[in-house]
N, C-alpha and C positions, 0 to 999 in steps of 0.2 A: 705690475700685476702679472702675474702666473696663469697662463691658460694651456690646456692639453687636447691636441687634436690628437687623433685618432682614424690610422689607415687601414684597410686593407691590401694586405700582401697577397700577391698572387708571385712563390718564384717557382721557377722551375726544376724538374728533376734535381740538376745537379745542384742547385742551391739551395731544394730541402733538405738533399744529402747534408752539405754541408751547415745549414745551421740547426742541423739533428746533432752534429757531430760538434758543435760548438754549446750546443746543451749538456751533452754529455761532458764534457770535459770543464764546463764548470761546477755539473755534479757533482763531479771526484773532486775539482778543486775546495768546492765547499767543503764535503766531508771529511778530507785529508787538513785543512785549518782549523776543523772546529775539535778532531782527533788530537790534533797538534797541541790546542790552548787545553782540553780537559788534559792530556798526559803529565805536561807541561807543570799543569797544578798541582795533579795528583800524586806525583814521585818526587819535585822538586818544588812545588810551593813558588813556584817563578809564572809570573802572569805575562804571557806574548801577546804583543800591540799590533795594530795593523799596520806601524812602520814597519818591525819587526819581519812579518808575515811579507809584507810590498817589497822589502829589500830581497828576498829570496823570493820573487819572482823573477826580481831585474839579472841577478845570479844566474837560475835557468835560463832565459832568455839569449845568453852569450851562446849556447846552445843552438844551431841552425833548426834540431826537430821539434824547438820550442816557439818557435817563428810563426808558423803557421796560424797563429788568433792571432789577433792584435793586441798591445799589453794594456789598453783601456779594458778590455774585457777582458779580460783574465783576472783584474784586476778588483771587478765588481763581483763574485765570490767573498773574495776579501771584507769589501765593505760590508755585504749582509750580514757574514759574522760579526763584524763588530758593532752594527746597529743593534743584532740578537743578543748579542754578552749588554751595552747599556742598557734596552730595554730588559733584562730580566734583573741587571744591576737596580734599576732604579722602581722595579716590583719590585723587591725585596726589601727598599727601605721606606716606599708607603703602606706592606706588610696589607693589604687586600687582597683575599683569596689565595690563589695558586699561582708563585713566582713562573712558573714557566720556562726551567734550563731549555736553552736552546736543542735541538735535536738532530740527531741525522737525516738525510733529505736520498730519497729512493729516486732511481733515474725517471719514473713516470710522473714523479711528482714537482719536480724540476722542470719549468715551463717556460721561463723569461730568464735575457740576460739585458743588461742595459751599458750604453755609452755615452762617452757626452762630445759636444757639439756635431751633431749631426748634421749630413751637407745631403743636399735635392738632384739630384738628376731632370734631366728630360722629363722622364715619364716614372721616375719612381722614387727611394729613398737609397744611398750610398752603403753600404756598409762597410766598416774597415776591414781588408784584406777579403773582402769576397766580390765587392762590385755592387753594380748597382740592383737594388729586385723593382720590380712591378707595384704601382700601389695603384691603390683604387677610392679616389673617396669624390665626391659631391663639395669638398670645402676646399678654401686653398689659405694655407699658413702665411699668418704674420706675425710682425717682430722675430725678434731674434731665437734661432735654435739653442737651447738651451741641454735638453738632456733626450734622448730617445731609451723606447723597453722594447724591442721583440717579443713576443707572444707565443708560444703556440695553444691552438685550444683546438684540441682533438685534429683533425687535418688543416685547420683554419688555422691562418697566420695573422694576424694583427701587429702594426706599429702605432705605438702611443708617445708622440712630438711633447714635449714639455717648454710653450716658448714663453718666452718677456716681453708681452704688448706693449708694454710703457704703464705709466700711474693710472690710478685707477679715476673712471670720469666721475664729475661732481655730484653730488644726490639731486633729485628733481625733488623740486616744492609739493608737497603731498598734496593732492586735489582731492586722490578718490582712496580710501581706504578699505579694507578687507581682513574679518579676521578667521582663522579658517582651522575647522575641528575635525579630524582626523577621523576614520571609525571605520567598522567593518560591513555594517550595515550599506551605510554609502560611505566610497573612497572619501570624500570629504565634502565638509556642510558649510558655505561661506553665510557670513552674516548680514546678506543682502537678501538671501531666500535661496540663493543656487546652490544645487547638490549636483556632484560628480558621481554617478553610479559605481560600484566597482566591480571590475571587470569579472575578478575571480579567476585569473589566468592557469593556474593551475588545476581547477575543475573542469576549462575546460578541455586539455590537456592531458588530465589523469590516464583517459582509456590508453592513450599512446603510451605513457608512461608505464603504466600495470604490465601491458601486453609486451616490452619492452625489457621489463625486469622478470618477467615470468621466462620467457627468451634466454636473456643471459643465466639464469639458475640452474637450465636443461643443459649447459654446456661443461663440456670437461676442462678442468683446470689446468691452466698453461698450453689449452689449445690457440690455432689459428681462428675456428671459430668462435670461439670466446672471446677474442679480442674483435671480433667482428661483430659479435653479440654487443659488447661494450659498448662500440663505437654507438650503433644505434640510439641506446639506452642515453648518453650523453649529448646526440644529434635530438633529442625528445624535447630532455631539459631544459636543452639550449633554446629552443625553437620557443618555450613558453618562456624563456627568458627574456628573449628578443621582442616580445610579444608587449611583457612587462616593463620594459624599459622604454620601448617608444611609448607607448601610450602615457608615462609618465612626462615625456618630453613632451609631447603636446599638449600635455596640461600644466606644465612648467611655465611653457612659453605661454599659453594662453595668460596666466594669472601675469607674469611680468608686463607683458602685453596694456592691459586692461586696469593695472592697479599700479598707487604710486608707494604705499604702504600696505605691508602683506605682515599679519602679526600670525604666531602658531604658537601652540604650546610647546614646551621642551619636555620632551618626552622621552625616559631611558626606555628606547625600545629592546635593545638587550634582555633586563633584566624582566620586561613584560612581558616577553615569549617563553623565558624560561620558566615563571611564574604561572603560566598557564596552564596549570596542572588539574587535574582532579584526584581524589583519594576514595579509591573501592574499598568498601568494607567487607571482610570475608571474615570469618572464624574463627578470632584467636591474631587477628595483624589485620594491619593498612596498609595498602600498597599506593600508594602514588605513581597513577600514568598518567602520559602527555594526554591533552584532549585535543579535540579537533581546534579548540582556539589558538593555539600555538602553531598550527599551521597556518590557519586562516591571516594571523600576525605579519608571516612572514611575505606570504602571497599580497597582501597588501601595499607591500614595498611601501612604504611610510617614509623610510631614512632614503631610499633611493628618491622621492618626489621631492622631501625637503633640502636634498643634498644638490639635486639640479636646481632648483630657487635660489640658495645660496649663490650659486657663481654664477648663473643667467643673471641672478637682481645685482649682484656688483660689477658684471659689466655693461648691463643697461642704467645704473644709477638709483634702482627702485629701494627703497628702505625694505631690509627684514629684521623681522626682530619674534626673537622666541622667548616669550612670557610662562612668567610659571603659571602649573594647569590646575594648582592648589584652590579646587575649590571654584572652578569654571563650571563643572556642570551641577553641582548643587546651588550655587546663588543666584538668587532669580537677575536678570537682567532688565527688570523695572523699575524695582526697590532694592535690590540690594541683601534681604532676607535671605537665610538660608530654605532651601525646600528640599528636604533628604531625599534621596529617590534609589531605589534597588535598580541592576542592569536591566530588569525586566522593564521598567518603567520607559518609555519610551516618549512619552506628553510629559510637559515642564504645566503643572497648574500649580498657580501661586495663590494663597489663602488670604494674604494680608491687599496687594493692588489688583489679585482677580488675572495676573497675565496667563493667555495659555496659548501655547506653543509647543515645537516639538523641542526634545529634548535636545538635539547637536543644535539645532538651529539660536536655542537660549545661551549655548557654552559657547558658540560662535561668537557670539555678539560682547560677552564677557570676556573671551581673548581679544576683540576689536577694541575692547574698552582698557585694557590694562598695556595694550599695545600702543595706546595714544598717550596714554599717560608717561608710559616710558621717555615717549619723546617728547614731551611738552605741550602736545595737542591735546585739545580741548575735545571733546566727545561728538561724534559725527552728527550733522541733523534727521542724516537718515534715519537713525537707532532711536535718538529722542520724541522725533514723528512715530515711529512702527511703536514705541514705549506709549505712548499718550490716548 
């Protein structure tokens, strides 16, 4: 099993120099491979591999001004092209939406380069031909080093360890189950009674944000302060970022914690934010704007809370499992009936067994039910007691 720590970098002057100077130069590298394979096609109908591309780097290399990076990184340019040319190869032949050519990448948007086997120092992480930098974390890695990414995100450096704990531990016998419905109103409703409020991190955020991007607009282009303007505007972001992510890890670890089976819907959150639309009527056309639910979606972090579930419950042994949501909040959760309900509708009242309840708490209990079934359990007593 695969797990990723994640450190903070603290290096020094001449070590941000140089791995500014190592970004940069797999900038050009990218763009000068990905130049290479489009020319390549387009004059000669000849497709270049990433042997091809890897052998003309070991070429330069015989070169002493080519020494200077290490050719594990020099190297990882190379691979992103080639992951970008397959993935757009294989959009192309399940022919959904927009194939996506690969594209050129501008020096600010060029952020991480990555190596593999990475080695520890004393007090930080190794980097080939620069030494060792500073790390800073609260955890300490196990199993095997496997792959390392550099970061940067705006002055802040991050290292993210990709290591090999070993197999993964066996699943614990279900005792206490949990099935849990997602929503904006509350972060999430389990189907025991517990709701998770949501935080709304970026409302409460927003003023910073506003006053931040009002900032960066007053400044002149291609100025000094403008990139100081920037900075700010991205230190905002960040900060309800940071905000959004812990609080999802505490509520990660709470449910792994406390439950032996966690069922959820499977949710293309994707396609629901874009979907989020509303359509104004004016004069002669319809326009279709974003609504404030598309943001509220995203502020949610929905995929980020189910995504820390995923690898917190497969390294504590907890089952998850993602049931389709087809019909979770319309079917009553006593009898089985359907009971239509508009978004406004908020109370789950059933006409045929009389059940009334609030509406996430009824869909809760319908993901706990179709989650037990998946694995072969029988229906909780608690749900059949709260049913009766």
């Amino acid at each position: 099993m695969l797990r990723t720590f994640q450190f903070r970098l603290l290096p020094n002057a001449t070590q941000r120099a140089a791995l500014e100077y190592i970004l940069a130069d797999c900038c050009e590298s990218y763009n000068a491979a990905l130049s290479e394979r489009r020319e390549a096609w387009k004059l000669e109908k000849k497709s270049v591999t990433y042997r091809n591309q890897q052998d003309q780097i070991t070429e330069l290399r015989k070169d002493e001004r080519f020494t200077k990076i290490a050719c594990d990184i020099m190297r990882d340019p190379l691979r992103r092209v080639d992951r970008a040319f397959k993935a757009f190869f294989r959009r192309c032949k399940v022919r959904q939406g927009k194939a996506g050519f690969p594209r050129f990448r501008s020096w600010s948007r060029y952020d991480s380069f990555s190596y593999s086997l990475p080695r520890f120092g004393i007090r930080g992480i190794k980097v080939p031909n620069l030494g060792e930098i500073r790390a800073r974390s609260g955890r300490t890695i196990s199993g095997r080093a496997k792959l390392c990414t550099i970061k940067r995100d705006g002055k802040r450096w991050t290292a993210s360890v990709v290591c090999d704990i070993g197999p993964a531990p066996e699943k614990l016998i279900v005792s206490k189950a949990v099935g849990i419905d997602v929503g904006l109103t509350a972060l999430a409703t389990l189907s025991d009674g517990t709701v998770i409020e949501n935080p709304r991190w970026t409302r409460k955020h927003e003023r910073r944000i506003a006053e931040a991007n009002r900032t960066l607009a007053r400044k002149q282009k291609r100025s000094k302060n403008r990139l100081r303007a920037k900075e700010v505007l991205r230190r905002a972001h960040q900060r309800a970022g940071d905000a959004r992510r812990n609080f999802t890890h505490h509520v990660s670890k709470w449910l792994v914690s406390n439950y032996d089976l966690i069922a959820f819907e499977k949710l293309n959150i994707r396609n629901m934010s874009r979907s989020a639309k509303r359509t104004v009527e004016s004069p002669g056309k319809n326009v279709a704007q974003k609504s404030g639910l598309n943001r509220s979606i995203m502020d949610a972090a929905w995929g980020i809370l189910l995504y820390q579930l995923h690898y917190k419950a497969a390294n504590a042994g907890v089952h998850v499992l993602a049931v389709n949501p087809r019909g979770t909040s319309i079917r009553c959760s006593g009898c089985g009936e359907p009971v239509p309900k508009t978004l406004a509708d908020r109370q789950h009242i059933c006409g045929v067994c009389g059940l009334s309840l609030g509406r996430d708490l009824n869909a809760a209990r319908n993901i706990l039910r179709a989650g037990e079934q998946c694995c072969g359990r029988k229906p909780s007593k608690s749900i059949e007691a709260a049913i009766r």
